[in-house]
LUMDRENNU-539431 format. One record per atom (N, C-alpha, C): x, y negated, z; residue in one letter; atom name. Coordinates in nm, 3 decimals. Atoms other than C-alpha are relative to their C-alpha. Layout:
! residues N
X  Y  Z  a  CA $
...
***
This chain:
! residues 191
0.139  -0.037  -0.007  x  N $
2.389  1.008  0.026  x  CA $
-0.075  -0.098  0.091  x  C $
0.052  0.112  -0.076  x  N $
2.279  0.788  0.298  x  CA $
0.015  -0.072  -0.031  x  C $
0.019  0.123  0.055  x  N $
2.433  0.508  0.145  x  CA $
-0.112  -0.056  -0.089  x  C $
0.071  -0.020  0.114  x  N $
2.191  0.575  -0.156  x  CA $
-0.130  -0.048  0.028  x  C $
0.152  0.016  -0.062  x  N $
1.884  0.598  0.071  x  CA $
0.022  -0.128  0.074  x  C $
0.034  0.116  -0.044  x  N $
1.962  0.278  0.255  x  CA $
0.020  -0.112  -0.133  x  C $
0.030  0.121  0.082  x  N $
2.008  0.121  -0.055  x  CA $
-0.151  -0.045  -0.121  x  C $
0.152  -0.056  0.068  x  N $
1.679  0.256  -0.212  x  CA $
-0.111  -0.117  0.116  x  C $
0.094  0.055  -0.073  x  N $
1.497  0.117  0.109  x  CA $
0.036  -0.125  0.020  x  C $
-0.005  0.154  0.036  x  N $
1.667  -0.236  0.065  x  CA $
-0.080  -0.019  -0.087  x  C $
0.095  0.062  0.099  x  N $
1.546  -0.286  -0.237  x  CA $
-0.161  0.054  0.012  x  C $
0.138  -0.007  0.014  x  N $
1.215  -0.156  -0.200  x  CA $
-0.015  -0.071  0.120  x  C $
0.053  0.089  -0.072  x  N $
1.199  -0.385  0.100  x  CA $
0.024  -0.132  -0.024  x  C $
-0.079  0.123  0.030  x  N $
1.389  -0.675  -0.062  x  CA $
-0.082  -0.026  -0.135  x  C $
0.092  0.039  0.112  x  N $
1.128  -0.661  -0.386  x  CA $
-0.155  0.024  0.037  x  C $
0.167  -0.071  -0.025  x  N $
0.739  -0.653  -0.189  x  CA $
-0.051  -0.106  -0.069  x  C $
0.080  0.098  0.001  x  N $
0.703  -0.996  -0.357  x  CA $
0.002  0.071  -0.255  x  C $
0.009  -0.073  0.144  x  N $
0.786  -0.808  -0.737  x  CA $
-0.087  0.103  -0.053  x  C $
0.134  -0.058  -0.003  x  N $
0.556  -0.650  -0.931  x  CA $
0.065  0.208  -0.032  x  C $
-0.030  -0.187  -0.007  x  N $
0.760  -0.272  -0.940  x  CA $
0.157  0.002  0.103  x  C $
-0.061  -0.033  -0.130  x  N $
1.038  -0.099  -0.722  x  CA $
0.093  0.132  -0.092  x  C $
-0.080  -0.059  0.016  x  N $
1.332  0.057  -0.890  x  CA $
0.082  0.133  0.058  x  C $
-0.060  -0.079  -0.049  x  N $
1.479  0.346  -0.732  x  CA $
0.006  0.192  -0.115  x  C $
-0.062  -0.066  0.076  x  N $
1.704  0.656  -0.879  x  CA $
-0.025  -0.002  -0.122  x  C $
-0.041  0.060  0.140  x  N $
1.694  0.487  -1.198  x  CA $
-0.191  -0.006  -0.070  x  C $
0.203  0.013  0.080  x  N $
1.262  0.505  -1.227  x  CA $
-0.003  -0.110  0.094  x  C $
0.066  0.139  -0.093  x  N $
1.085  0.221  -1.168  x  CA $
-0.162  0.035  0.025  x  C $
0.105  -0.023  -0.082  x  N $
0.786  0.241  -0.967  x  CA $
-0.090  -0.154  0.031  x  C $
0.086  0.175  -0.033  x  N $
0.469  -0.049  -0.978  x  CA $
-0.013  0.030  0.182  x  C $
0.037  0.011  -0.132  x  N $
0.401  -0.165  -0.628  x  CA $
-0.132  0.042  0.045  x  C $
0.157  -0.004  -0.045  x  N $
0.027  -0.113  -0.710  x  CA $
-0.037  0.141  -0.137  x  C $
0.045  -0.087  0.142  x  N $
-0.157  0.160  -0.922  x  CA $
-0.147  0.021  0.016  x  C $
0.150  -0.055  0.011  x  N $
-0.524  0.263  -1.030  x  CA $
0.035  0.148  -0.002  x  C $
0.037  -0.163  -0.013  x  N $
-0.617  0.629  -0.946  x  CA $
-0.130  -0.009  -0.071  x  C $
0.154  0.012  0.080  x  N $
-0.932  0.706  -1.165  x  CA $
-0.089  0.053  0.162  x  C $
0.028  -0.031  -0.090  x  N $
-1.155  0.772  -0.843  x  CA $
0.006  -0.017  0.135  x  C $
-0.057  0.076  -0.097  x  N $
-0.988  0.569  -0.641  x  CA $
-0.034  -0.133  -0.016  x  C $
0.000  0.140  0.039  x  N $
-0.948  0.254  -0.782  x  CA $
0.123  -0.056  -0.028  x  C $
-0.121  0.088  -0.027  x  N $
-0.647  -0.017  -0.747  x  CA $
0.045  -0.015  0.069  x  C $
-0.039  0.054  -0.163  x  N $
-0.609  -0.020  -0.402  x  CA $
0.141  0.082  0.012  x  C $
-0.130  -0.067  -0.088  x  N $
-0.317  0.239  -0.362  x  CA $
0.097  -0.094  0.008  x  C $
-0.154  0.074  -0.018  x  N $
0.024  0.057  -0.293  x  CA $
0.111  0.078  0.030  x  C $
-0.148  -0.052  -0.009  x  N $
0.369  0.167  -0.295  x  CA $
0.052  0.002  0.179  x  C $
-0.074  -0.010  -0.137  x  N $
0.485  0.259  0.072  x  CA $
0.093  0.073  0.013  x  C $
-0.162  -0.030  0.006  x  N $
0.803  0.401  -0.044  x  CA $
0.055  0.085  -0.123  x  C $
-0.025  -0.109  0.119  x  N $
0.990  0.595  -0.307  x  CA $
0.156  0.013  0.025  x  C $
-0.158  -0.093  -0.010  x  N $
1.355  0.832  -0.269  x  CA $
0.032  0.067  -0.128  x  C $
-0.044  -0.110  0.082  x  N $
1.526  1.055  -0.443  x  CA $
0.053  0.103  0.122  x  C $
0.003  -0.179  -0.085  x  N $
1.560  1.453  -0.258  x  CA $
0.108  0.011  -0.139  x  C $
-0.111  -0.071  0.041  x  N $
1.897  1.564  -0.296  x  CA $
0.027  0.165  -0.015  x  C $
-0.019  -0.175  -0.029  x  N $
1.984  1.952  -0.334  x  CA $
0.136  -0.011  -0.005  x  C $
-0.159  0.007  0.007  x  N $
2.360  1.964  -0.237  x  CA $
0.066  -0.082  -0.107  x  C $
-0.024  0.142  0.044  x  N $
2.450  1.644  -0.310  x  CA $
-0.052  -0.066  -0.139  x  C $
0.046  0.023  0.157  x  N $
2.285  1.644  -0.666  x  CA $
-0.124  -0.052  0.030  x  C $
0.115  0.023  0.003  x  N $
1.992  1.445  -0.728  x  CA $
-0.122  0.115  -0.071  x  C $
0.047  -0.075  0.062  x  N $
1.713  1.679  -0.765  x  CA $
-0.173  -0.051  -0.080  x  C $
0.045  0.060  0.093  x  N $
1.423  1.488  -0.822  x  CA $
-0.025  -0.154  0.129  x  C $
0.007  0.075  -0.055  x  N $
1.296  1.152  -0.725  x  CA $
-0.150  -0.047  0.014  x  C $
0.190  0.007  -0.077  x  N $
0.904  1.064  -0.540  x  CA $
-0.042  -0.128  0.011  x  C $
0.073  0.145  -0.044  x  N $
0.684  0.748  -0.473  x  CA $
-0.123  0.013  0.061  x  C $
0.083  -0.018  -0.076  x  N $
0.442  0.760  -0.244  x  CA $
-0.126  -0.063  -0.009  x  C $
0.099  0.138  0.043  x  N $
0.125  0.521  -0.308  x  CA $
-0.133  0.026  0.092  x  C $
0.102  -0.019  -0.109  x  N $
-0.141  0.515  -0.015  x  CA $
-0.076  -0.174  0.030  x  C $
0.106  0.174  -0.029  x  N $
-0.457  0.227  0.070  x  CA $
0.059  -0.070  0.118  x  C $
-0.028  0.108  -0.113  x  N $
-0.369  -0.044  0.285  x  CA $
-0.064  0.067  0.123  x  C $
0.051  -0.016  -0.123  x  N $
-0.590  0.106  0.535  x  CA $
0.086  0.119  0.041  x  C $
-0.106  -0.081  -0.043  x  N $
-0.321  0.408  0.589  x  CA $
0.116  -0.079  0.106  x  C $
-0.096  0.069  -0.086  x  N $
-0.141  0.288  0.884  x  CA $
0.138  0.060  0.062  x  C $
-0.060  -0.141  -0.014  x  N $
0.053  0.620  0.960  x  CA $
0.047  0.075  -0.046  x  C $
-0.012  -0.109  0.063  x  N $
0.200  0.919  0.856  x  CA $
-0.099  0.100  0.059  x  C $
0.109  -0.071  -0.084  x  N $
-0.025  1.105  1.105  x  CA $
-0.146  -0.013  -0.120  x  C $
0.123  0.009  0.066  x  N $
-0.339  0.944  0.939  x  CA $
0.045  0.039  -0.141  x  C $
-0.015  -0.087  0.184  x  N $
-0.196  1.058  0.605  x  CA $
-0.008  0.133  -0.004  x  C $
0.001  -0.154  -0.023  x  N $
-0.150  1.411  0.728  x  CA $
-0.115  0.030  0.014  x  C $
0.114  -0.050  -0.056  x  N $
-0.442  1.454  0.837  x  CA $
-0.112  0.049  -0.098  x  C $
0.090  -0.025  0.102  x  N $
-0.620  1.492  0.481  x  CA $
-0.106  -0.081  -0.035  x  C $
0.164  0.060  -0.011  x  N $
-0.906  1.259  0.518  x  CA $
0.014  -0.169  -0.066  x  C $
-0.036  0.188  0.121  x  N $
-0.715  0.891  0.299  x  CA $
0.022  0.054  -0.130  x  C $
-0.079  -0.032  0.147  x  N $
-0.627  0.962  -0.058  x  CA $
0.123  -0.057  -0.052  x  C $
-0.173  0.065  0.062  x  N $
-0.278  0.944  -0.219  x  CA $
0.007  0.055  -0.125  x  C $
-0.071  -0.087  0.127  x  N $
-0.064  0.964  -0.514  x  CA $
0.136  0.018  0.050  x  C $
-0.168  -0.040  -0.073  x  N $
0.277  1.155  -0.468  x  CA $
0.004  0.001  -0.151  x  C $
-0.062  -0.046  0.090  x  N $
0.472  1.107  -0.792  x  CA $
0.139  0.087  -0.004  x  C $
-0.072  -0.131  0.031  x  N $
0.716  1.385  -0.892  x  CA $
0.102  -0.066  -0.123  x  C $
-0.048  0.007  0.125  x  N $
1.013  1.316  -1.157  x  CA $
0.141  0.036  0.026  x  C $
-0.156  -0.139  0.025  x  N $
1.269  1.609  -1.220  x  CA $
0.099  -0.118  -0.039  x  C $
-0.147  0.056  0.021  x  N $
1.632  1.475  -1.197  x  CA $
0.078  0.071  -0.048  x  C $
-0.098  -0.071  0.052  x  N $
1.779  1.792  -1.292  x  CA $
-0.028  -0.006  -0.142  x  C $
-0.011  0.008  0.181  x  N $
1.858  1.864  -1.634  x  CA $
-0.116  0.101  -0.065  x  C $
0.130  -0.100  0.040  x  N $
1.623  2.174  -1.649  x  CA $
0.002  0.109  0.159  x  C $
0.009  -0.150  -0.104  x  N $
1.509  2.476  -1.416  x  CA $
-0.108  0.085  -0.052  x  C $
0.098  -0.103  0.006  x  N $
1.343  2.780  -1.522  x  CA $
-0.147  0.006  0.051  x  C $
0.086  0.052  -0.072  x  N $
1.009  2.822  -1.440  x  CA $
-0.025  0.112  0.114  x  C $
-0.054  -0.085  -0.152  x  N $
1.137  3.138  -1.180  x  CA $
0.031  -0.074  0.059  x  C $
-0.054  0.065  -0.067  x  N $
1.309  2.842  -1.027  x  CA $
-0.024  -0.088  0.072  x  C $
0.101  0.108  -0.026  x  N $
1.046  2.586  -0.990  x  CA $
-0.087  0.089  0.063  x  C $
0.072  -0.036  -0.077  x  N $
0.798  2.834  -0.886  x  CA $
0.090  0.053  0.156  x  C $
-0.060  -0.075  -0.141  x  N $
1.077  2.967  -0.599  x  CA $
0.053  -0.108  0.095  x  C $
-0.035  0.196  -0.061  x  N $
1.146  2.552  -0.497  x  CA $
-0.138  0.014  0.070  x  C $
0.152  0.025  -0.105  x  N $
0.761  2.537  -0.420  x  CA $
0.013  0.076  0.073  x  C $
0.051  -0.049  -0.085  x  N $
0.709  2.825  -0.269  x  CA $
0.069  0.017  0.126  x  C $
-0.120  0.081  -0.094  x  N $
1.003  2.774  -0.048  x  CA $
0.011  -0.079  0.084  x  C $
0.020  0.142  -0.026  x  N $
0.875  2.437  0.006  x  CA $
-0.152  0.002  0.097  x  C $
0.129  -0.057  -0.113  x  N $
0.540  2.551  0.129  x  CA $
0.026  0.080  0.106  x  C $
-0.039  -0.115  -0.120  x  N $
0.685  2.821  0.345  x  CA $
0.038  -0.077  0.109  x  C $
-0.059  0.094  -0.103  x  N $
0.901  2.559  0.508  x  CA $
-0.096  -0.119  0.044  x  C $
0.075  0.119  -0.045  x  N $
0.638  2.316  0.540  x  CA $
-0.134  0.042  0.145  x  C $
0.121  -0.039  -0.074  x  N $
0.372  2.537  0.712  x  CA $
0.051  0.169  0.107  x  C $
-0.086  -0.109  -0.073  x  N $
0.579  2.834  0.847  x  CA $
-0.058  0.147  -0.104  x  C $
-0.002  -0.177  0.073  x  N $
0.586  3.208  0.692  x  CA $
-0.156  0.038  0.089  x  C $
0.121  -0.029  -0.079  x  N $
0.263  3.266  0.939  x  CA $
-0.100  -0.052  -0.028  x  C $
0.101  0.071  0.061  x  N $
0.028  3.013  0.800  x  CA $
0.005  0.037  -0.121  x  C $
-0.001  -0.051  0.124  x  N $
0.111  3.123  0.442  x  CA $
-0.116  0.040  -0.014  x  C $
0.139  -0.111  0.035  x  N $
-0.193  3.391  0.426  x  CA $
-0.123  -0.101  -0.004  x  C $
0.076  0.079  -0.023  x  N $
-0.393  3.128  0.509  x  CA $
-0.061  -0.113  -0.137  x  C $
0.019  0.026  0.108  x  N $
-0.359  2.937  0.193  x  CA $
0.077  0.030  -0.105  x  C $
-0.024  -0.062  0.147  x  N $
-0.211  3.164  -0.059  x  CA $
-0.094  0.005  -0.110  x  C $
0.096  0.021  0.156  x  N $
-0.506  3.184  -0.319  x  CA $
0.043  -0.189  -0.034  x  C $
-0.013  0.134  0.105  x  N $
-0.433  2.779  -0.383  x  CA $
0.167  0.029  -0.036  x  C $
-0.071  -0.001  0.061  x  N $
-0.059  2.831  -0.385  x  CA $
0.042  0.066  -0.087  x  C $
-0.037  -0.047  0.109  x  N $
-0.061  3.094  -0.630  x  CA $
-0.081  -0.056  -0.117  x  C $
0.035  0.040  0.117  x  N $
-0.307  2.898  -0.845  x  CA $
0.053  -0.174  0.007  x  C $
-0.060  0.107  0.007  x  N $
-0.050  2.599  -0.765  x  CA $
0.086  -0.020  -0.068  x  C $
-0.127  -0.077  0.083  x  N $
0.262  2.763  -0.911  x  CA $
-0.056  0.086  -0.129  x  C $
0.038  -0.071  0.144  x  N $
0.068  2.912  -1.237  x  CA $
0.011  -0.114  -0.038  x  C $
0.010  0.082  0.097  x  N $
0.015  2.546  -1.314  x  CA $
0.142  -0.089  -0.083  x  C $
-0.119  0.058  -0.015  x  N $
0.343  2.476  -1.358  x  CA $
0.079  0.078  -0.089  x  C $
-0.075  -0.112  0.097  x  N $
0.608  2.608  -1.623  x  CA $
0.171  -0.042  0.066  x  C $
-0.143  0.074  -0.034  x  N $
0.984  2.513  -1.660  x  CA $
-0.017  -0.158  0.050  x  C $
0.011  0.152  -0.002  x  N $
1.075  2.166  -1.547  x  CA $
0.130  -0.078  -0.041  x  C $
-0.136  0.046  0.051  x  N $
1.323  1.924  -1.726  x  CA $
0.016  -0.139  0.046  x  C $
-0.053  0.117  0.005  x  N $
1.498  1.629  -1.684  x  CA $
-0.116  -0.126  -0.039  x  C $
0.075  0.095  0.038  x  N $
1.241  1.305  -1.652  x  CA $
-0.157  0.031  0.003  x  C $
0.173  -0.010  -0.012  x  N $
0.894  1.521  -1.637  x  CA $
-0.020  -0.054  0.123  x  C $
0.104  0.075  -0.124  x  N $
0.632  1.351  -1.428  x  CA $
-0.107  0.123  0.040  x  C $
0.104  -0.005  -0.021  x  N $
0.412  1.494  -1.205  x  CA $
-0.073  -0.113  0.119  x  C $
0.109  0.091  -0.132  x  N $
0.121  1.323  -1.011  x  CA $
-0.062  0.143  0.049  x  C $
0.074  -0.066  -0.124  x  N $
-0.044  1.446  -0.696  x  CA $
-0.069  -0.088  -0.009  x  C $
0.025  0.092  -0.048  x  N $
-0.318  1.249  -0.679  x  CA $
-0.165  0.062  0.131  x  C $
0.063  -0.034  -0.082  x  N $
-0.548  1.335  -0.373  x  CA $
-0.078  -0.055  0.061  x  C $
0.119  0.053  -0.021  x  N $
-0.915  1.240  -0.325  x  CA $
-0.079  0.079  0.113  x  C $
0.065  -0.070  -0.098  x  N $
-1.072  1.367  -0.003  x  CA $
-0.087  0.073  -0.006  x  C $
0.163  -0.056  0.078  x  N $
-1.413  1.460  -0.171  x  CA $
0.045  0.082  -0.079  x  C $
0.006  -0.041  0.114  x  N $
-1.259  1.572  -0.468  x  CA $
0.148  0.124  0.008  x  C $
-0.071  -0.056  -0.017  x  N $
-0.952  1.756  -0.381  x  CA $
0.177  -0.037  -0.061  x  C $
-0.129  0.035  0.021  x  N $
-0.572  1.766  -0.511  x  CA $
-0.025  -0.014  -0.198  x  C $
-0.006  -0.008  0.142  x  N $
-0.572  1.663  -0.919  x  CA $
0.171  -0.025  -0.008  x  C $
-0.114  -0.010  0.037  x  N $
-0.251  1.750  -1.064  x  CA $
-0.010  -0.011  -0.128  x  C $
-0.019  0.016  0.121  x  N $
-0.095  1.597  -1.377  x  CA $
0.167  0.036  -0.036  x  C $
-0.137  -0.024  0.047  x  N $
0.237  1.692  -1.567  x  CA $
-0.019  -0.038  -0.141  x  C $
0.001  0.079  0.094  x  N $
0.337  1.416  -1.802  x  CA $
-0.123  -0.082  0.001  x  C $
0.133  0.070  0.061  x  N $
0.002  1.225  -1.822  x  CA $
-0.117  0.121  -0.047  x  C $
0.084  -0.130  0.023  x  N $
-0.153  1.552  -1.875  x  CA $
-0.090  0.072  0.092  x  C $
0.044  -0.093  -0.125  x  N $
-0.432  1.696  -1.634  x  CA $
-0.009  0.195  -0.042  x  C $
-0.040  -0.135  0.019  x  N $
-0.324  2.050  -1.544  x  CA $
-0.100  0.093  0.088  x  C $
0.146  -0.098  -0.133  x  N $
-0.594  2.166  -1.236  x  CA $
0.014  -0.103  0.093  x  C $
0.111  0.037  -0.091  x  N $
-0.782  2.070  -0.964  x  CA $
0.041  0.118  0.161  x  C $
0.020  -0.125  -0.104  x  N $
-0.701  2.251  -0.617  x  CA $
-0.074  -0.114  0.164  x  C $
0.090  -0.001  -0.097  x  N $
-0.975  2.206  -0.342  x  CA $
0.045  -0.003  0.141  x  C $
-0.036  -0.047  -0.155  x  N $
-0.932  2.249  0.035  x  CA $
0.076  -0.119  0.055  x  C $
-0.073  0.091  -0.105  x  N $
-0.792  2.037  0.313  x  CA $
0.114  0.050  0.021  x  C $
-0.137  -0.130  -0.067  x  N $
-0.559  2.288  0.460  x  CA $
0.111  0.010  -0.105  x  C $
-0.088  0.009  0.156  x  N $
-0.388  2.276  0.108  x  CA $
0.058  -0.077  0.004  x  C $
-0.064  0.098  0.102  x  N $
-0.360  1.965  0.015  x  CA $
0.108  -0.066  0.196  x  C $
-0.116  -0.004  -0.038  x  N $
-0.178  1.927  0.402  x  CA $
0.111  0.025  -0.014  x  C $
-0.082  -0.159  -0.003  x  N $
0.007  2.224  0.370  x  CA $
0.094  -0.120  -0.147  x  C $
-0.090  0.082  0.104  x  N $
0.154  1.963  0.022  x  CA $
0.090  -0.117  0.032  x  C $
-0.048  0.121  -0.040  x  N $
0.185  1.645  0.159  x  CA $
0.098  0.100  0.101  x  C $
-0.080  -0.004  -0.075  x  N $
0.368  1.824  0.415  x  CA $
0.152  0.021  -0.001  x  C $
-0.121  -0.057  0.072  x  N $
0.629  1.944  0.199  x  CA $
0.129  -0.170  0.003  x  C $
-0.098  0.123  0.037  x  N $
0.750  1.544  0.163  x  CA $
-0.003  -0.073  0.165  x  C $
0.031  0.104  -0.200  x  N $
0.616  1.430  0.579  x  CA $
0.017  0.058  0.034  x  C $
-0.035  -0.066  -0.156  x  N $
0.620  1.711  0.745  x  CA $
0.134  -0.001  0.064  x  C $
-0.145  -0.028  -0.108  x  N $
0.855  1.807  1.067  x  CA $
0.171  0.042  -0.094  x  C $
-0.131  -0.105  0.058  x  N $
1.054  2.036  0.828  x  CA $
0.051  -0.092  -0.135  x  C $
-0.056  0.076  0.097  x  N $
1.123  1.745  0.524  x  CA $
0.077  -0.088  0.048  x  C $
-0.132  0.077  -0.069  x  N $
1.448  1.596  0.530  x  CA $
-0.044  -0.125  0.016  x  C $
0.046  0.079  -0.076  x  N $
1.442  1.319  0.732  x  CA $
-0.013  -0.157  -0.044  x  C $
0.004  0.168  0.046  x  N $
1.576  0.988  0.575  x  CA $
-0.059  0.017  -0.166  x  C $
0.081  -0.006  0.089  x  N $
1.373  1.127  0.250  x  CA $
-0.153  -0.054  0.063  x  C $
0.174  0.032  -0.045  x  N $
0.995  1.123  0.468  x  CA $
0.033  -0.133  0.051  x  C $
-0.014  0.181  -0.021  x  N $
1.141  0.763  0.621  x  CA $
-0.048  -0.093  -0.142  x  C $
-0.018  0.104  0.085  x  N $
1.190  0.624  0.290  x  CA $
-0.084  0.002  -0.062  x  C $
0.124  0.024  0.104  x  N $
0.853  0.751  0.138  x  CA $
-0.068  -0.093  0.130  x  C $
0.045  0.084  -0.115  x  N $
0.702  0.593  0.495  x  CA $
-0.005  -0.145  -0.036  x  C $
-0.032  0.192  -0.055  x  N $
0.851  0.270  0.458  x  CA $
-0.081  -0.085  0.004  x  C $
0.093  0.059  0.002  x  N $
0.594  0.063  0.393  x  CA $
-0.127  0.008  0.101  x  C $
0.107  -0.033  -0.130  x  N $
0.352  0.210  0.654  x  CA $
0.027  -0.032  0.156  x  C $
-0.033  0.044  -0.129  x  N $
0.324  0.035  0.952  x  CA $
-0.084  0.067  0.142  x  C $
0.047  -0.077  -0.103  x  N $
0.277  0.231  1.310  x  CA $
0.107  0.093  0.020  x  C $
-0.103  -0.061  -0.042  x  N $
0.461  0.529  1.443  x  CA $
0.021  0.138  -0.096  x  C $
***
């Protein structure tokens, strides 16, 4: 497992002069257009999140040059894309909704929950089973809020700051495993 992730963050540090970034068998451009964004995002890392020892799925991170931080990313106020692409073979969509909410719990504690439950229950409706190879995008516009796609498909729109932390935090925060939030980092220079 570690071997995996230091060999993920070779090559995505050993290809910044190539125009994409291979890792758990997806390849990832270095650069992408967000409609609303523009061209500017860039690749500042991409893993694969294990679930007992199985690959479960694998992420890419894509944030503006002016992101110097994980801090300034947390904070809600730069725009990103977090891509999403299921490694397992399938999961119910009891299974996927009990991963997020799981994932939010642990990201923001059982006490903050109440706080933004109306987006995560209209986070987990948008969502069905998930199989082997689906994509989702996060892509997150400060003004505009969190747009979520599955497959190339737009699925909703969720609003709020406190949210779209409460998401990102699921892959940066304190509580996300550790040499996973490094390796989406990598590229971001500061502490």
């Amino acid at each position: 497992m570690l071997l995996s992730r230091i060999f993920s963050l070779c090559l995505l540090t050993l290809s910044a002069t190539a125009s994409a970034v291979t890792v758990g068998g997806e390849e990832f451009p270095e650069r992408i257009d967000v409609p609303g964004v523009g061209n500017n995002l860039h690749l500042s890392g991409a893993a694969v999140l294990d679930r007992n020892f199985v690959p479960f799925y694998t992420a890419a991170l894509y944030v503006p040059l002016s992101v110097r931080s994980g801090e300034q990313l947390a904070s809600g106020m730069s725009p990103f894309r977090m891509t999403v692409i299921w490694q397992i073979p399938a999961l119910d969509d009891a299974r996927v909704d009990e991963y997020w909410l799981k994932s939010f719990t642990d990201a923001v504690g059982a006490n903050q929950m109440p706080r933004i439950k109306g987006n995560v229950d209209r986070f987990l409706a948008l969502f069905g089973a998930a199989e082997h190879g689906q994509t989702i995008l996060f892509d997150y516009i400060p003004d505009a809020g969190m747009r979520i796609y599955v497959d190339n498909k737009p699925v909703g729109q969720l609003a709020g700051v406190e949210f779209n932390r409460a998401l990102i935090a699921i892959w940066l925060g304190e509580k996300a495993p550790r040499e996973f939030r490094d390796t989406l980092l990598a590229n971001i220079d500061g502490p």
